[in-house]
C-alpha positions in Angstrom: 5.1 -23.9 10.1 8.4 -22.1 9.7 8.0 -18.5 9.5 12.1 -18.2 9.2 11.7 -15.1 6.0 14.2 -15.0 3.4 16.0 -11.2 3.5 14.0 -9.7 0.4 11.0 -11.0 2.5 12.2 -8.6 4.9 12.5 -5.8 3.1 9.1 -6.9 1.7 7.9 -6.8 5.5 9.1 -3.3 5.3 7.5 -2.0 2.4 4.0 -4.1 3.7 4.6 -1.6 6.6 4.2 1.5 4.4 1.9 0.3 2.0 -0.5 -0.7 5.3 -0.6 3.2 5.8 -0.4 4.5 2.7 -2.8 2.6 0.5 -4.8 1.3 3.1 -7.2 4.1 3.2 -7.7 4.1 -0.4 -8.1 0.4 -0.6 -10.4 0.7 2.8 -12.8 2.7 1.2 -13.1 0.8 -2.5 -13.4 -2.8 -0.2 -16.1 -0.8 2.3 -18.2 0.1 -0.4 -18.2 -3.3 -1.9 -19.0 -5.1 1.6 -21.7 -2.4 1.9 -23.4 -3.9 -0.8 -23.0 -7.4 0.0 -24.8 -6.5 3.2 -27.5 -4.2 1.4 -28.1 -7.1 -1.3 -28.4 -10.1 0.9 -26.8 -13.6 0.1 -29.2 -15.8 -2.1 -29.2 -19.5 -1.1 -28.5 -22.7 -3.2 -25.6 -20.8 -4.8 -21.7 -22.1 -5.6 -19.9 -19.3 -4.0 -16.4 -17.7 -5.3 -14.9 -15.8 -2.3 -11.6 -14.4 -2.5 -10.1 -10.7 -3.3 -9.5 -9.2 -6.7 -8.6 -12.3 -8.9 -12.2 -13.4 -8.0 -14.1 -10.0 -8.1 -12.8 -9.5 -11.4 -13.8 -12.6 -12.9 -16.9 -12.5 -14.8 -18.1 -15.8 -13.3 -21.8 -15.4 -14.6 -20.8 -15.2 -18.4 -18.1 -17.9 -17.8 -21.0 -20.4 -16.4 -23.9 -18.8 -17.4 -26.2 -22.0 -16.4 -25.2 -22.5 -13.0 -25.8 -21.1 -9.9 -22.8 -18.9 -9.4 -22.3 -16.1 -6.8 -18.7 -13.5 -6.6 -18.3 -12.2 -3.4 -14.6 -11.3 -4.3 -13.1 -8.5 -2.5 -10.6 -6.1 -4.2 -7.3 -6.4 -1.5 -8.8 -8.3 0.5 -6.7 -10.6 3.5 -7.9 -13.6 5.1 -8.5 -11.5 8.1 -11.2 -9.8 6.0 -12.9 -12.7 4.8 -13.0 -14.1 7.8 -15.0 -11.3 9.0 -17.7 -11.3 6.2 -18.6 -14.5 5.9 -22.2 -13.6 6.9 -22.5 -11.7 3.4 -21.2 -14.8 1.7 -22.5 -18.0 3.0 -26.1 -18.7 2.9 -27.2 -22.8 2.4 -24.2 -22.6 -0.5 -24.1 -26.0 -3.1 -20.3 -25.3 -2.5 -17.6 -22.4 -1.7 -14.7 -22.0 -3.9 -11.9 -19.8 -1.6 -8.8 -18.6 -3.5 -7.3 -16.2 -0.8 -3.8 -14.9 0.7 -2.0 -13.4 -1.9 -2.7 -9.7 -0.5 -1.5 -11.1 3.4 2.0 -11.9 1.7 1.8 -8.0 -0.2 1.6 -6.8 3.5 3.9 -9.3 5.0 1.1 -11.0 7.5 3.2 -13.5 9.5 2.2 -17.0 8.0 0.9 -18.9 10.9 -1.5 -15.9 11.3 -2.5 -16.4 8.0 -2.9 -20.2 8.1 -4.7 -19.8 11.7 -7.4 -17.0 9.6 -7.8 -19.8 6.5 -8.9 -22.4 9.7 -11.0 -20.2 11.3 -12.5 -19.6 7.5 -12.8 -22.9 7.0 -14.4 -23.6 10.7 -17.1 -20.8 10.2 -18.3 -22.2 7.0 -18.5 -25.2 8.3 -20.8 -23.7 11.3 -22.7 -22.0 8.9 -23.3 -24.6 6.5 -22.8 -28.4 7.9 -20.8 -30.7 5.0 -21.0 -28.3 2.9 -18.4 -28.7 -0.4 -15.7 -26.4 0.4 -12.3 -26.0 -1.9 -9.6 -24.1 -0.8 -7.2 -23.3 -3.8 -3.8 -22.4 -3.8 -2.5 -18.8 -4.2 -1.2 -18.1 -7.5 2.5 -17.4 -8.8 3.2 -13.9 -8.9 6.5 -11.9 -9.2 9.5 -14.2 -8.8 10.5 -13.0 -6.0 7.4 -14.2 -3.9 7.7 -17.6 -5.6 8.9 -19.2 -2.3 6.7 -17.4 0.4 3.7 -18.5 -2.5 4.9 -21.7 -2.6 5.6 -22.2 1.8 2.1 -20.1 2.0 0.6 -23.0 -0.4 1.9 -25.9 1.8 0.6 -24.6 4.6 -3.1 -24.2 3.0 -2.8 -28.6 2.0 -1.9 -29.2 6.1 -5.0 -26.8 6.9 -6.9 -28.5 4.6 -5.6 -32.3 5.7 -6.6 -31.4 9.1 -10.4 -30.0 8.1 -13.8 -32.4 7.7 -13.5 -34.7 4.8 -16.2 -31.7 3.2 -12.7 -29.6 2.3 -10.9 -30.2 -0.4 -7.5 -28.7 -2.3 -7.0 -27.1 -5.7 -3.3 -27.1 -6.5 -3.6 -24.3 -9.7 -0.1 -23.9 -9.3 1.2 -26.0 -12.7 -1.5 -24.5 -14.8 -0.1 -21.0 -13.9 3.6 -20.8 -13.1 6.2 -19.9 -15.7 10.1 -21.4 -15.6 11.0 -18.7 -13.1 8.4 -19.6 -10.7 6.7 -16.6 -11.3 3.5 -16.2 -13.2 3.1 -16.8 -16.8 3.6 -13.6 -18.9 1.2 -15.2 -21.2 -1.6 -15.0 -18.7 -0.8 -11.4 -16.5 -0.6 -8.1 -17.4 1.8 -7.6 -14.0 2.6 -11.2 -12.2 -0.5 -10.6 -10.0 -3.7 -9.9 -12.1 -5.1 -11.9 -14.5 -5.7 -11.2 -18.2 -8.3 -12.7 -20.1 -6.3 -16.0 -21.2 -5.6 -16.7 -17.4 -9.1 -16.6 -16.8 -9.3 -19.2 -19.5 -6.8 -21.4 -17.8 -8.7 -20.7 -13.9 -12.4 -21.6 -15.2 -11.0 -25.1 -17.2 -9.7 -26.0 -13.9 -13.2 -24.5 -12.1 -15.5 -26.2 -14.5 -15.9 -29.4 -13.1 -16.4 -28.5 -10.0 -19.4 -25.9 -10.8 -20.9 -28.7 -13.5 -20.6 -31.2 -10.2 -22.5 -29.0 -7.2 -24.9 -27.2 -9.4 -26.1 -30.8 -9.7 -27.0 -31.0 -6.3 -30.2 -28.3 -6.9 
């Protein structure tokens, strides 16, 4: 991949810098406690499993699909570095795992091919875990305009990861449903061109809903 970075993806590097030291204590303690529990809880078996960062914690996937099997184990801030290294309070015999992840590595300016060599390793550790299991990788979502091309190279790089995985892992472009003109995210369906209001949940679980209704077949 090209990791050539436009100059307001520079000064973004810049500003990932300072908000590595500045907010990443704060954000370290909120994602500690939440991993803490995923560790003191246990991960069930037999479920359809959302990983990802705040989008997916958020989302209040068990009223959205309240007969299937579904289990959150988003992260608030979360990287693909960080996912990577709890997989072990995610993935336990899953029906199928549902990975939206990377937005947070562009907020901190993570070089791209680390962050597409983190979604293989994801990808490969599932796999390990769980043989042919179901696995869809979606694509990060708009967000300011400014990011809309770093989204966008970030996203191309996720459909070669996934074109070079098992024939188990799939690609979700959620893109269309979700950008505006601008190629940022639709006012309509953000509070901020990052999080999601209610609406946009709307939009995510339509595109979801198949998927879930499939797997949880497989009980």
């Amino acid at each position: 991949m090209n990791n050539t970075r436009p100059r307001s993806a520079v000064r973004r590097q810049v500003t990932g810098l300072l908000n590595r030291r500045l907010l990443g204590p704060i954000l370290a303690y909120l994602q500690n406690a939440r991993r803490d529990q995923f560790e003191a809880t246990g991960v069930p078996p037999r479920r359809i499993v959302l990983i990802g960062d705040r989008l997916t914690e958020a989302g209040n996937w068990d009223e959205w699909f309240p007969d299937q099997p579904v289990l959150n184990r988003g992260n608030g801030g979360d990287h693909t570095a960080e996912v990577l290294a709890r997989l072990d309070s995610a993935i336990n015999d899953p029906l199928g795992v549902l990975l939206l992840i990377g937005t947070n590595d562009l907020t901190v300016a993570t070089p791209l091919d680390d962050t597409l060599a983190n979604m293989r390793e994801i990808l490969r550790e599932i796999e390990r875990r769980a043989p042919g299991v179901p696995v869809v990788v979606q694509s990060v979502l708009p967000r300011g305009r400014s990011y809309a091309q770093e989204v966008r190279e970030l996203n191309l790089g996720y459909q070669e990861v996934v074109a070079e995985a098992g024939k188990s892992v799939t690609y979700l472009d959620l893109w269309p449903a979700f950008e505006a003109d601008d190629g940022s995210l639709r006012p309509d369906l953000s509070p901020d061109k990052l999080h999601l209001k209610g609406q946009g949940y709307r939009e995510w679980v339509a595109l979801l809903r198949p998927i879930i209704e499939e797997w949880a077949q497989s009980r």
